[in-house]
N, C-alpha and C positions, 0 to 999 in steps of 0.2 A: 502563070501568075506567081508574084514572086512572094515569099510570105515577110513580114515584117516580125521582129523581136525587138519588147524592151531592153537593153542592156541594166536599168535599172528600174526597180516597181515606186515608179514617181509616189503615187496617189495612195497604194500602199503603207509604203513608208514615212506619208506624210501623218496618216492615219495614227500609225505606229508611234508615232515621234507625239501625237495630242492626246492621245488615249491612251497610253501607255507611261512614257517619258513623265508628260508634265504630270502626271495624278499622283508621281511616286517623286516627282525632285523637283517639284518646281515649289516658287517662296511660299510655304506656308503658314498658317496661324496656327498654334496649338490651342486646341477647345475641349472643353467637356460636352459631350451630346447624349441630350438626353432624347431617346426616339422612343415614340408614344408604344408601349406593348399594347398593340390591340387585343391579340389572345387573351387577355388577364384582366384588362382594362373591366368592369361594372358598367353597362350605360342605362341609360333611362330610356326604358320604353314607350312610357306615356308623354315624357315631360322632354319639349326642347330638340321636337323630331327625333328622336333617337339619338343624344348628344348625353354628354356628361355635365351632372349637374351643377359641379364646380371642377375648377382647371385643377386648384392648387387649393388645400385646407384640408380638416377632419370629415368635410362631409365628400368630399370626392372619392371617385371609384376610380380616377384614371390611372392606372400604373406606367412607369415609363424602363427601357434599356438604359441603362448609363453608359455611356464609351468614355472612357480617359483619354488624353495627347492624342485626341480623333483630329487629324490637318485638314484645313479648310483654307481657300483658296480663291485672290481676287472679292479681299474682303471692300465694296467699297466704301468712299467717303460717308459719313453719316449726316443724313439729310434732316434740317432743321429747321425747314418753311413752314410757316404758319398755315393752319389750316379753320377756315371758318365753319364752324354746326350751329347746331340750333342753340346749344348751349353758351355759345359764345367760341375767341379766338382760341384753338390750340397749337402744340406742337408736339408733332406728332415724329420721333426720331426714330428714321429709317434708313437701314441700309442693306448690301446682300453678300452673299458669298456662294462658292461654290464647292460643291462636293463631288468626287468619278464613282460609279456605279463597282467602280474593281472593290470598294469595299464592301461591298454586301447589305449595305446599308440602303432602304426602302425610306428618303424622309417624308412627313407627313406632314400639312399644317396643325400647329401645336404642339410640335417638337421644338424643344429649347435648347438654347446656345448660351457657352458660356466660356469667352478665353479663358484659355489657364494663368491662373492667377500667380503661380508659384514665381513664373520667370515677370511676366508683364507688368504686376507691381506688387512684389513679395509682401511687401510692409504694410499698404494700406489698399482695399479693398472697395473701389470705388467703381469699376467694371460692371455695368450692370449685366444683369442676364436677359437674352433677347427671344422673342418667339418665330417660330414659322409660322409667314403669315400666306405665303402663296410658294407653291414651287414649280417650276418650269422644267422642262425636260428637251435636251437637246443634243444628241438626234434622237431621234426615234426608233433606238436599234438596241441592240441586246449591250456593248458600248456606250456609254452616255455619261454626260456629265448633266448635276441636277444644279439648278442654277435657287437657293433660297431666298427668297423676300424675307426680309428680317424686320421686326420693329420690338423697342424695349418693353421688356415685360418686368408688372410691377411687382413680383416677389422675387425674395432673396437666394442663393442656390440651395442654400442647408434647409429650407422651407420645401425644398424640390425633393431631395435627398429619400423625407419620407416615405415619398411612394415609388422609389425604387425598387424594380424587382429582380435587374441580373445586373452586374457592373461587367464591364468588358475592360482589357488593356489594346491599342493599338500600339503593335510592336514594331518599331521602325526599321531595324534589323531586315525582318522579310517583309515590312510594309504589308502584313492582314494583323487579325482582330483576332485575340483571343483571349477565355473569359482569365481571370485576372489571377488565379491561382495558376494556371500554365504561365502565364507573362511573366510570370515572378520566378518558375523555375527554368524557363530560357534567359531570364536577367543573369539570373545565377551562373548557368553553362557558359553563357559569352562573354561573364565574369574569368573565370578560370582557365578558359582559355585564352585570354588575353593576359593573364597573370605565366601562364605555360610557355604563349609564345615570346614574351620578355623573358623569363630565364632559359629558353633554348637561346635565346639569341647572344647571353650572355656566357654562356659556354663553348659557342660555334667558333673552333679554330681555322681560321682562313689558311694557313700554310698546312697545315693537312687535310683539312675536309672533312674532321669528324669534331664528332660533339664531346666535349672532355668535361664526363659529369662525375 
């Protein structure tokens, strides 16, 4: 029996190319993310099945992670159909995005999003901040991309800010997460050498081969 070899790992490599590739280059948004710290969070025993009393205020216990420039991905359109309750018509503005498990990041419903304002619209501050309101997971495998239901949430980020408990930087460089006092001192190193490798390059004599410093 004769045996058969791929010449190339099709399925593999396809893998490789969606779980890998797109989570680290492909077009993203930059957000602030705030992921609910369950450890730290207060909840209410008695009151609201075991829930937190309020999301956002003075009297809340919920503490949240903050990530800075966290990319988020296949943001879509924002859905704006009207929706009837008992209260009468609303509208209710919804949309989702996507996050790759390479970042270590576990979301939760009740985690909040919020583009970075800095580049999106520097000057005026109109972007609301949006909640998790479902998350989906797809596949089902230690790899995964988490797919967010988003819908706008009615407090402002600086009202959020308060009950932060660690802030993180996402470093684009090596594309992971780390907490924000390291981000600042790898900012710094990839500062300087990029300031190194322009004055090597301005010394580097082509007709002999050495550096003339």
């Amino acid at each position: 029996m004769q045996n058969w070899e791929r010449l190339y790992a099709y399925i593999a490599d396809y893998q490789r190319l969606v779980f890998e590739y797109y989570a680290k280059h492909g077009v993203a948004f930059l957000t602030n993310y705030f992921n609910l710290d369950k450890d730290n969070t207060i909840w209410d025993n008695e009151k609201m099945m075991g829930g937190a009393y309020e999301h956002v205020g003075h009297l809340t216990g919920v503490k949240f992670n903050k990530y800075l420039l966290l990319p988020v991905y296949f943001i879509d359109e924002i859905a704006v159909a009207f929706d009837g309750q008992d209260t009468g018509y609303n509208k209710p503005q919804e949309t989702s995005a996507v996050i790759p498990s390479i970042y270590g990041i576990t979301p939760y419903a009740g985690d909040l999003v919020k583009l970075d304002q800095s580049f999106m619209r520097p000057t005026n501050n109109i972007y609301p901040v949006f909640e998790v309101d479902g998350v989906e997971i797809h596949p089902n495998t230690d790899k995964r991309f988490w797919k967010l239901k988003l819908r706008v949430f009615p407090n402002d980020e600086h009202e959020v800010d308060e009950q932060v408990n660690e802030t993180f930087v996402f470093f684009d460089y090596d594309k992971k997460i780390h907490p924000i006092d390291e981000a600042t001192t790898l900012a710094k190193l990839l500062y300087k050498h990029e300031v190194l490798r322009d004055r090597l390059k301005n010394v580097w004599d082509e007709n002999t081969g050495f550096y003339k410093v």
